[in-house]
N, C-alpha and C positions, 0 to 999 in steps of 0.2 A: 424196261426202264422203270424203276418207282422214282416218283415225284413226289412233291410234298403239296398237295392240293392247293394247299394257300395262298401258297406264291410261284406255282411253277419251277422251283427247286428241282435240280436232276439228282439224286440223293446216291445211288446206284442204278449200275447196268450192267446186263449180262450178254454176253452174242454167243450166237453160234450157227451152223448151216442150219435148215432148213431140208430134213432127211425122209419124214414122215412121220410115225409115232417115236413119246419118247423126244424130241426136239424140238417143240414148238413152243408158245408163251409160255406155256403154264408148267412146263419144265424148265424152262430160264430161270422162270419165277421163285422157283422151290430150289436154284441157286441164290437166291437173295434174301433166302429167311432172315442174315443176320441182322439184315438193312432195320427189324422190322422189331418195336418193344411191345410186351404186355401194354394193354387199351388203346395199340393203334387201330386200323380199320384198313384196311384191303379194299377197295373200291374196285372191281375188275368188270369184264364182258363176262358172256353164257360159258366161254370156255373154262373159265374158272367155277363153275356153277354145278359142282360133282359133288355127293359126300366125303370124294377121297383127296380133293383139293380143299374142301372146308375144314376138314374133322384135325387135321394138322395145326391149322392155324389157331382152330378153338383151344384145341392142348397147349400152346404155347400160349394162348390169352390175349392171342391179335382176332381181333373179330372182322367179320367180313360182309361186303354188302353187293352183292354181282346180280346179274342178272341168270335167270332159271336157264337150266342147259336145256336146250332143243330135246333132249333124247325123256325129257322128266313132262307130265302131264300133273296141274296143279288140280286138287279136288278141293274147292271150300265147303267143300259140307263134312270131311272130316277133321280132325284137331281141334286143339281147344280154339273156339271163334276169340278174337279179337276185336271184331270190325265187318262191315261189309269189307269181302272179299281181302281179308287179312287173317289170319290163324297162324298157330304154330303145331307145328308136325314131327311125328319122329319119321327119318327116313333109315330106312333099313339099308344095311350094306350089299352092293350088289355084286355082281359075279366080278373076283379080280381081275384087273385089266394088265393086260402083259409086261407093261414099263413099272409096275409093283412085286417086289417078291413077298416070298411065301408069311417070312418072320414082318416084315412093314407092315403087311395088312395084315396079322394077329394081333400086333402093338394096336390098330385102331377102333376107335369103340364098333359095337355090335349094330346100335344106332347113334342116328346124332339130329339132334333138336332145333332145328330151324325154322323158321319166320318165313311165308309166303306171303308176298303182300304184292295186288294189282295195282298198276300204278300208270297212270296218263302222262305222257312222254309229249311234251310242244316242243320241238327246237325250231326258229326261227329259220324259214325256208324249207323245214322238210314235213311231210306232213302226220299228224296228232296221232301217237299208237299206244295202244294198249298193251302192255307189259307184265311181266311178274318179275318181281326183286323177290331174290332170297337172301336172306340175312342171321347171323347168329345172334345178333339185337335182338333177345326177344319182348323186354320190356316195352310194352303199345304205349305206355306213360311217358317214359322219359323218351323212345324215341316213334314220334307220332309214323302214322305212314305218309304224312303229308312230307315231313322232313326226310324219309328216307327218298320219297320219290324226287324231293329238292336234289340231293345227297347223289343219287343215281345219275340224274340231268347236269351234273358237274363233271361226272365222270369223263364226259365230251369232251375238257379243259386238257386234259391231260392226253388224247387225239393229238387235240393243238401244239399242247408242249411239245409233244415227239416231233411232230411233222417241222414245228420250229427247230427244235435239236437235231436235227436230220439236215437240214438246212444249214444252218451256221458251221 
């Protein structure tokens, strides 16, 4: 489902079973491109946190702010520094993944230029963790890591929303 963070808006939704690769969120998801204009933002989980989920959205000029995929180990000591434990990195394209064809992943760039940023996660009742957001935001000016990590910690709203919209 995307929402509209703001106001808990159901904007679009996509369903489908639940198969194994190739049917999960982040294939729904990339059924709902149209939902989405040049300088929206993509707020997702680690699933959406791939070169081959981001580098789509950057071409169309939706930016996006998820959290780092489990399979990606973040290095602050290389890219340009930013900040304590903030920088931007080229990440190179990795081995295509099977739910991509041959000519989709020619079309996508070679690398793609992304924003790691560690970030302290409190949610009331659960306990304080340590995280990395990756983001195509790479301007540290306009958007601080304080704000992304605000930005990320709302992401939980939209949990709520579903589990509401589930409900009703």
């Amino acid at each position: 489902v995307v929402f509209r963070l703001a106001t808990g808006a159901a904007l679009d939704a996509a369903l489908g079973p639940y198969r194994g690769k190739r049917t999960g969120e982040a294939a729904l998801l990339r059924q709902l491109v149209e939902a989405f204009e040049p300088g929206d933002v993509v707020l997702g989980d680690r699933g959406f946190g791939s070169s081959y989920e981001l580098a789509p959205w950057q071409a169309r000029g939706v930016d996006a702010v998820v959290r780092l995929h489990q399979a990606r180990r973040p290095d602050f000591r290389t890219g340009r520094r930013l900040g304590p434990r903030d920088h931007v990195v080229a990440w190179g394209q990795p081995d295509r993944p099977g739910w991509l064809d041959e000519a989709a992943c020619r079309a996508l760039p070679r690398t793609l230029r992304v924003r790691e940023v560690a970030v302290r996660v409190s949610e009331p009742g659960f306990r304080t963790r340590q995280l990395v957001v990756v983001t195509t935001l790479l301007d540290a000016d306009a958007y601080p890591a304080a704000a992304l990590a605000a930005l990320y910690r709302a992401r939980w709203h939209a949990e709520l929303d579903l589990r509401s919209l589930k409900g009703t």
